[in-house]
N, C-alpha and C positions, 0 to 999 in steps of 0.2 A: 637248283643251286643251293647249298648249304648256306642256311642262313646266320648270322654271329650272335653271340649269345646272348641270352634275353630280349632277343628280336620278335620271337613270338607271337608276344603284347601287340604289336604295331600292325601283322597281318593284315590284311583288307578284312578277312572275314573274322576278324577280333580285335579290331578296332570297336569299341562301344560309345554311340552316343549319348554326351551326358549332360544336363541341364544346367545352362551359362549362370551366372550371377548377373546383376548391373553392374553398368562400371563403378567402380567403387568412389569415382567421386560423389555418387549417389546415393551410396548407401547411410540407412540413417537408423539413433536406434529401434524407431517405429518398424521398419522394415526389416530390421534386426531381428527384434525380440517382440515388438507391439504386439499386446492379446496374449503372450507365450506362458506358459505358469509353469513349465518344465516336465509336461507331463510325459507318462511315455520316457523318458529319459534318466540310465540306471548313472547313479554316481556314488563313485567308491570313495571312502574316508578311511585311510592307512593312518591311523593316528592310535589312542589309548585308550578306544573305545568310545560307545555313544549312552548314554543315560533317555532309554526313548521313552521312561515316563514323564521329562521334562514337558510340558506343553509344548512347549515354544519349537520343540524337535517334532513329536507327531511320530506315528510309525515308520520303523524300520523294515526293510522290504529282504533285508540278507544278515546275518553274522557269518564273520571268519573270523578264529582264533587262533594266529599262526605259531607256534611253537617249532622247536627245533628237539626230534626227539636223535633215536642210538639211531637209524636206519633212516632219515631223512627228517622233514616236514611234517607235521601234521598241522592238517585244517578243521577244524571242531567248528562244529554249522549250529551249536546253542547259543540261544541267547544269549549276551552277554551285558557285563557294569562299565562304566568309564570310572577304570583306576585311578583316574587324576581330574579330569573335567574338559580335559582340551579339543579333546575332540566332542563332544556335546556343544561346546561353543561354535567349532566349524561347523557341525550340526546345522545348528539353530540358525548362523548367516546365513547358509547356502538354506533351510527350507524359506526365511524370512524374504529370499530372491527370487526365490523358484519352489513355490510351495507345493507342485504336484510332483515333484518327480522324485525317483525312486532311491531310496538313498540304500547303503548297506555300510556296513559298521568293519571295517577291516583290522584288526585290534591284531598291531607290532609293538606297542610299545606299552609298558610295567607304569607303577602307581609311582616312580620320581622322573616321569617324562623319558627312560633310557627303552634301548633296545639294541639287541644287535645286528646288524649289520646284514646280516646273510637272512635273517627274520624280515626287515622290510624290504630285502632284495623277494624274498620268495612272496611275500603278500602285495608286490608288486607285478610281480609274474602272474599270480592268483586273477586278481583283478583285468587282465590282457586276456589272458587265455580263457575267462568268465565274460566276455565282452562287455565291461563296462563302457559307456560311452565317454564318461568324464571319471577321474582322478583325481583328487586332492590329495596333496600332499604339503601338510604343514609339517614338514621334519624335510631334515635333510643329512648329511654326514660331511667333514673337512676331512676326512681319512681316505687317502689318496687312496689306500689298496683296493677300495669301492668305486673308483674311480673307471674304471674298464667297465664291471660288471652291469653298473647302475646306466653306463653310456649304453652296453648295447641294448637292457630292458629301453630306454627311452626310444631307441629307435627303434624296437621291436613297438612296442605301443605307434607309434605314427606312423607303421607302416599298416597298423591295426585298426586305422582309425581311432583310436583309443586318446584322447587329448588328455595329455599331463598339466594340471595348473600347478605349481611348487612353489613356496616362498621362499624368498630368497631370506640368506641369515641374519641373524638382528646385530654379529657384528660385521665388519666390513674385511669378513675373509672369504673365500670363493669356499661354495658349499655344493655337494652335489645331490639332488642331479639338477637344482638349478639353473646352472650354469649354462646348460647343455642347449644348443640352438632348435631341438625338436621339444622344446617343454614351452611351458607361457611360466615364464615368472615374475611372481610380482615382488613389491616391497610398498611400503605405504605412506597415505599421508594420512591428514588431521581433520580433515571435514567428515562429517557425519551423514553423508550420504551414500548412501549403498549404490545408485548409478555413475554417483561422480567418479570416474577417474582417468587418469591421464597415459599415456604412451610417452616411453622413453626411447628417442633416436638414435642411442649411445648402450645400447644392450650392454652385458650379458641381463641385466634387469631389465625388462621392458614394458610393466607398466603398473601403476601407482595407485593402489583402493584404498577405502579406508581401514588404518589400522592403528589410532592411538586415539587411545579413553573410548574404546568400542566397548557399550551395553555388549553382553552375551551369555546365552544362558551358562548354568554351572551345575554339578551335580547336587543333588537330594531338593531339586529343586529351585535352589538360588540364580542368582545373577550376581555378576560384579562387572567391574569397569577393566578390563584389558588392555595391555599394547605391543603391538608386536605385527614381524611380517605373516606371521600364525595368520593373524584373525583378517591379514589384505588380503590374502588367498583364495579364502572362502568366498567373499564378496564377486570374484571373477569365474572361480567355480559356478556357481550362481546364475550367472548371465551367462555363460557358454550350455548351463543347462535349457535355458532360457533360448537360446538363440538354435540349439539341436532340437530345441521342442516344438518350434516353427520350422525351423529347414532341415531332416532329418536328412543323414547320410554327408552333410558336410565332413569332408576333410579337415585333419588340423591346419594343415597350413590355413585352408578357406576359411575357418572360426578366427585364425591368428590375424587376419587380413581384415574382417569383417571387426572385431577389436579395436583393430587400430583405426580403423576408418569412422570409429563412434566414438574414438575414446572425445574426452570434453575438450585437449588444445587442439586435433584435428576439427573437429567441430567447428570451433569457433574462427578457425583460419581460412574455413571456406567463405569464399565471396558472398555478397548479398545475398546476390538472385539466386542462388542455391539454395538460400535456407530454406 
């Protein structure tokens, strides 16, 4: 009998057995991420570049430099500077969370924080089809015509295993690809802790790192004090590095899940005898 389509998957003889989680009221961040340094685990940063003789960032493991030339894309695999400093800062969170894992330097965006559009649509594609395991994306666009394009990269990444972390915008307009329900977005708070943070029940935002008066490193060297959903980003980047570095081959949904079940108001809502 002719079967309906994408039925395939489901065969008897390609059905694949796959390794359960605990129930997630169980889950904790010890079992999460405990022992996890992020090793083994490639994480791409679509920002303005990384500054890797900052200490505090450490080696870079990749450069892309995405330009738009007459005949397409080009990707330039030389080293490269952060023309601004911001991404040096996502850098430096996400090694200070997860200090083994592999980071690569994805450079869309020019020395006044801009870029165009189809530049971090394609250094976003870059990053998928290079199988990153994790994505940072501290940028995002309000120009609706990116709006389609940037939807189907996202579900192209989650159908790739590829987890998108995004920040959401520091003003209160929908940004993309934030927005989008296969992404993790954050926004942030005020405490200065890099585990602390909370899950939001009322998406499109759903969950809250730190991101105001964040130390973070800066280019030629320096530090300054930051604020912004930039640098809440990083911090979850970080711990999904962190948590692929112990359970390797999670899906996003399963990291999304595993998030929420650690963030600190779940936590603290579980009963006693659970803790």
């Amino acid at each position: 009998m002719e079967q309906p389509g994408w039925s395939s998957a489901f065969a008897p003889e390609a059905v694949r057995e796959l390794e359960p989680l605990r129930p997630v009221e169980e889950i904790s961040p010890e079992w999460a991420w405990g022992g996890s340094t992020g090793k083994g685990v490639k994480v791409a940063i679509l920002d303005s570049g990384v500054d890797a003789s900052h200490p505090a960032v450490g080696p870079i493991s990749g450069y892309v430099t995405v330009s738009q030339g007459l005949d397409g894309f080009d990707y330039g695999s030389e080293p490269h500077n952060d023309d601004y400093g911001h991404g040096t800062a996502c850098a430096g969170i996400i090694r200070r969370v997860a200090p083994e894992c592999d980071i690569y330097s994805v450079k869309v965006l020019g020395p006044n924080l801009l870029g165009q559009g189809m530049v971090f649509a394609a250094g976003l594609r870059w990053a998928i089809d290079n199988q990153m395991n994790v994505v940072n994306l501290s940028l995002g666009t309000t120009k609706k015509d990116f709006y389609a394009l940037l939807h189907e990269l996202a579900d192209m990444a989650y159908f790739h295993n590829t987890a998108l972390v995004t920040a959401a915008n520091n003003m209160t307009l929908p940004s993309f690809p934030s927005t989008y329900a296969a992404v993790i977005s954050v926004a942030s708070h005020e405490v200065d802790d890099p585990y602390l943070f909370y899950y939001n029940p009322s998406p499109p935002v759903e969950f809250g790192a730190p991101g105001i008066g964040v130390r973070v490193p800066w280019v030629k060297g320096q530090w300054i004090r930051g604020t912004g959903n930039s640098y809440a980003a990083p911090h979850i980047t970080g711990l999904v590095a962190k948590i692929l570095g112990k359970h390797p081959g999670l899906t996003p949904f399963q990291v999304k899940t595993i998030l929420r079940a650690t963030a600190r108001n779940v936590q603290q809502a579980r009963p006693s005898h659970e803790e």
